[in-house]
C-alpha positions as CSV (number, residue, x, y, z in Angstrom):
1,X,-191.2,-10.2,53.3
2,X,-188.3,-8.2,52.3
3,X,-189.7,-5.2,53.2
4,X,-190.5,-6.4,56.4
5,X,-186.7,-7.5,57.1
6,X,-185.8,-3.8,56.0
7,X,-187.9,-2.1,58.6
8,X,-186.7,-4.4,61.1
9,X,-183.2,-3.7,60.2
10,X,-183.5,-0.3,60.2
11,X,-184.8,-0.3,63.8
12,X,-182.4,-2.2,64.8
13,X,-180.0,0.2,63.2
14,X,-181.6,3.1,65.3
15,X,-181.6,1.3,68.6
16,X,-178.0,0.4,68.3
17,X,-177.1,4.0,66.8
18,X,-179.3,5.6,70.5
19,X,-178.1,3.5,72.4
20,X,-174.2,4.6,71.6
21,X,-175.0,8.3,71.1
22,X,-176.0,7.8,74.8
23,X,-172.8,6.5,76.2
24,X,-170.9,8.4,74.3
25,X,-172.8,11.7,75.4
26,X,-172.5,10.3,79.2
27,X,-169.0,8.9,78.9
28,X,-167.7,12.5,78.2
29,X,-170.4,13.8,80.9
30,X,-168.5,11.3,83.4
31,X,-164.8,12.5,82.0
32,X,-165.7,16.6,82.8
33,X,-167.4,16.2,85.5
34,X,-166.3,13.2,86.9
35,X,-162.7,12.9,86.0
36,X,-160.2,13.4,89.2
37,X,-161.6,15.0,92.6
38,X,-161.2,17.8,94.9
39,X,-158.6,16.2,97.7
40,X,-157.9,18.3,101.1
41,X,-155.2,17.3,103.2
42,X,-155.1,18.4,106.5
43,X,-151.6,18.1,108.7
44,X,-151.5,19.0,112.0
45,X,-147.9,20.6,112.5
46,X,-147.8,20.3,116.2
47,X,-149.8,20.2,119.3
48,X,-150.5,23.5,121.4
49,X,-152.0,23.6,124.8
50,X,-155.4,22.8,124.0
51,X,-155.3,22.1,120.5
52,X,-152.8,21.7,117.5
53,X,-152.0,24.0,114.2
54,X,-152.8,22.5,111.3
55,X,-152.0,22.9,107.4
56,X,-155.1,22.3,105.1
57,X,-154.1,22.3,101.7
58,X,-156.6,21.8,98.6
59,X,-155.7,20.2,95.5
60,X,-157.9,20.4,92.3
61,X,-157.0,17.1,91.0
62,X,-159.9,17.4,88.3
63,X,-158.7,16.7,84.8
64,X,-161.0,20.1,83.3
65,X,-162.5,21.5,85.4
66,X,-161.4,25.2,86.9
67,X,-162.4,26.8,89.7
68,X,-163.1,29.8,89.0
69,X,-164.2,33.6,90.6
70,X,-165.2,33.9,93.0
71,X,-163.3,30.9,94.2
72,X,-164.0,28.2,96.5
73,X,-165.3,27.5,100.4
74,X,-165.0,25.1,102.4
75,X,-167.0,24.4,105.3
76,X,-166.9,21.4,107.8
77,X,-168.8,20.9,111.5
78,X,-166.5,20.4,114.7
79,X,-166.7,17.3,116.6
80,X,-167.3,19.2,119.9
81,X,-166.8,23.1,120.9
82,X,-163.4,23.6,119.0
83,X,-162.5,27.0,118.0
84,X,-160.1,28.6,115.3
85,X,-157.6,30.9,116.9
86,X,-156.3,32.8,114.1
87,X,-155.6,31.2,110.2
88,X,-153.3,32.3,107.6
89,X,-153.4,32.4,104.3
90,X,-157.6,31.9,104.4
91,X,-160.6,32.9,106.4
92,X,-163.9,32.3,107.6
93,X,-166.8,34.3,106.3
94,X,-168.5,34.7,109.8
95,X,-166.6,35.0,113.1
96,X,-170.0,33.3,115.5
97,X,-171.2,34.2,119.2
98,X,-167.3,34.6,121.2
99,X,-168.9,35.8,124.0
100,X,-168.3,33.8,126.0
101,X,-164.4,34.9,125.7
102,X,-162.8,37.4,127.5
103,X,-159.2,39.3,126.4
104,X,-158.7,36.9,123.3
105,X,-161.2,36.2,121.2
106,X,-161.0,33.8,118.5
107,X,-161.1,34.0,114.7
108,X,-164.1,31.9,114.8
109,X,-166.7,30.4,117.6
110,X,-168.9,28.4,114.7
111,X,-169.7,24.8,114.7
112,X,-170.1,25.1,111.4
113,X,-167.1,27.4,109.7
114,X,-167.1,28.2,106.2
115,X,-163.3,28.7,105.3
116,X,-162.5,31.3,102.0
117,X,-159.5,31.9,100.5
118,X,-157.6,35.5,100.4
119,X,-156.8,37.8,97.7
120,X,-153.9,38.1,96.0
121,X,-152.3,41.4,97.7
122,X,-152.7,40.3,100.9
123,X,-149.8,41.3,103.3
124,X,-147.0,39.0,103.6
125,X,-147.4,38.0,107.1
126,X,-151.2,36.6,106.8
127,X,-150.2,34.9,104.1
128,X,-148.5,31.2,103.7
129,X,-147.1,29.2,100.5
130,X,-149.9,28.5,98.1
131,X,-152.9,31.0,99.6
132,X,-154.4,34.0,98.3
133,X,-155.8,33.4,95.0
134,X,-158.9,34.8,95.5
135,X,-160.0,30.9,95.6
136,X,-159.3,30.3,92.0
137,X,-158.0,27.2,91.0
138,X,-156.3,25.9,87.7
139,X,-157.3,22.1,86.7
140,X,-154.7,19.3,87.5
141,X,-155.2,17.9,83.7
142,X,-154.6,21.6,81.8
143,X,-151.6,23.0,84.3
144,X,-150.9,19.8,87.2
145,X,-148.8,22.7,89.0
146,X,-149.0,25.1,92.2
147,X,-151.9,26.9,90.2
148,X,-153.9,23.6,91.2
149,X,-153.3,23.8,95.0
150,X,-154.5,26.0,97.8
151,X,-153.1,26.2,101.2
152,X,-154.3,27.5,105.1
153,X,-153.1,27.5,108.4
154,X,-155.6,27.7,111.5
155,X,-154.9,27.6,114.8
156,X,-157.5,25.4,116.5
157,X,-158.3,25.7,120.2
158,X,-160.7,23.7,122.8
159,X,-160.0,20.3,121.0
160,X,-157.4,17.1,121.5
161,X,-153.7,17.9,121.7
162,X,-152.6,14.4,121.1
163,X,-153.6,11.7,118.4
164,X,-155.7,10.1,120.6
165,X,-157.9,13.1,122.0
166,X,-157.9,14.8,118.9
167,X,-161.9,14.2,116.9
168,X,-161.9,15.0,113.1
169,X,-164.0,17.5,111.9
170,X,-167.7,15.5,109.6
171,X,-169.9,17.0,107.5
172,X,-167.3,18.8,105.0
173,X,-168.8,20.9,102.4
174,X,-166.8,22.1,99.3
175,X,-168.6,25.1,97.2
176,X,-167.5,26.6,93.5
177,X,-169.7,28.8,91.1
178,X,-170.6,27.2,87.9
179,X,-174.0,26.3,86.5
180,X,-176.2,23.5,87.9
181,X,-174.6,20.4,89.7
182,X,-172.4,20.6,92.9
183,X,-169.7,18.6,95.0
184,X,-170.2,15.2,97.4
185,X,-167.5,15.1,100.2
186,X,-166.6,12.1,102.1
187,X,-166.0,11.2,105.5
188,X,-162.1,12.5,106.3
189,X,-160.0,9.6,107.5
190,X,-156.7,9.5,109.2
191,X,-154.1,8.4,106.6
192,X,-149.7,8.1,107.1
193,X,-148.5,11.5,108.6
194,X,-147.3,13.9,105.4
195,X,-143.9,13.7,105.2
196,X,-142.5,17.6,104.3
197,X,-138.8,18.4,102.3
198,X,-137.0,21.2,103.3
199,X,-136.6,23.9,100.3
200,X,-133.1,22.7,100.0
201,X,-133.7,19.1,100.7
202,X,-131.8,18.5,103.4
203,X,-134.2,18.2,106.4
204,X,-137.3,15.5,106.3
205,X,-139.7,16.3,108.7
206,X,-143.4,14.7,109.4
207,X,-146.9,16.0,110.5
208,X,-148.2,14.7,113.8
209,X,-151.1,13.5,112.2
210,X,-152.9,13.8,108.6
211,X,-156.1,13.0,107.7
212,X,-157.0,13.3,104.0
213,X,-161.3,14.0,102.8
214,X,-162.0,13.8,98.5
215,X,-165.2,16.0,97.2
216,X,-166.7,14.6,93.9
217,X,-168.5,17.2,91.5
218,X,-171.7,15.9,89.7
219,X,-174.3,17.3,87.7
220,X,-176.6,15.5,90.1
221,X,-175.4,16.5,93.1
222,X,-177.4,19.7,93.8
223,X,-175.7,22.9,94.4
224,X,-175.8,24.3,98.0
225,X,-177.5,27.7,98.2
């Protein structure tokens, strides 16, 4: 009998012992991988004659996890025939069928635009505050600074030039090398206008309109090819 009560205690023992070894294991799983989120803001600065200029910035709010070379992209699909003008500070890695366009031709005719950062070196006037790190980005936990941000401008054509007319982008896509796993993105929904400080604090100003998008990394989310 008292051997019998020591077997069954020692299983016990085991179960118990797996059982934490598990969460453990997938509680720090969940902290790496799981702990902040990739947030994109994007303000539109002001309207143009058949569009707006916007500001997309990228924060790596991840406690741990870097982003590393050869950086990130960031890809989205238009609500209807929009175009990108020109950008600063980023581009996109394939300019699409302009045809269509005579004298000035956009950066970009794709529905679906994939958006890279620029390298450091890049002449002054293509580049604005916070671009042109070659993509790479510090964690928010390690170095919560400007090293954890990333910033764009684009010029975007053919679309709504008021709040009402304007249609968000869908289907964003954020990309980073690493090994296995990838990044969920969410739908991107209008939030309070960004409210911008003047380097010397002394003028407020706002964005016409923001709308804000978080991308989740997880090991079993499967990594775009």
């Amino acid at each position: 009998m008292g051997f019998s009560r020591s077997i069954l205690l020692l299983l016990v023992l085991a179960f118990f012992t797996c059982c934490f070894s598990f969460s453990f294991a997938d509680a720090a799983s969940h902290d790496l991988n799981h702990g902040g989120n990739i947030t994109i803001n994007w303000d539109v600065i002001f309207w143009t004659a058949d569009g707006y200029v916007a500001i997309v910035t990228i924060y790596n709010y991840q406690r741990l996890r870097k982003i590393r070379e050869p950086g990130w992209t960031l890809g989205w699909r238009w609500a209807k025939y929009e175009v990108i003008w020109t950008m600063m500070g980023a581009q996109t890695t394939m300019q699409g069928d302009c045809s269509r366009f005579k004298g000035n031709i956009p950066h970009s005719c794709r529905r679906t635009p994939e958006v890279v950062d620029l390298l450091s070196g890049t002449p002054y006037n293509q580049q604005i505050e916070n671009c042109c790190k070659g993509g790479v980005l510090s964690s928010w936990g390690r170095n919560g600074s400007r090293a954890s941000v990333s910033e764009f401008q684009l010029s975007v054509g053919q679309a709504g030039n008021t709040n009402k007319t304007v249609s968000l982008p869908k289907n964003f896509t954020f990309e980073a090398p690493g090994s296995g796993g990838g990044y969920a993105c969410g739908p991107a929904k209008i939030v309070k206008p960004t409210r911008f400080v003047s380097s010397y604090g002394r003028r407020v100003t706002h964005a016409m309109m923001t709308w804000k998008l978080s991308c989740l990394y997880s090991n079993k989310f499967p990594k775009v090819a």
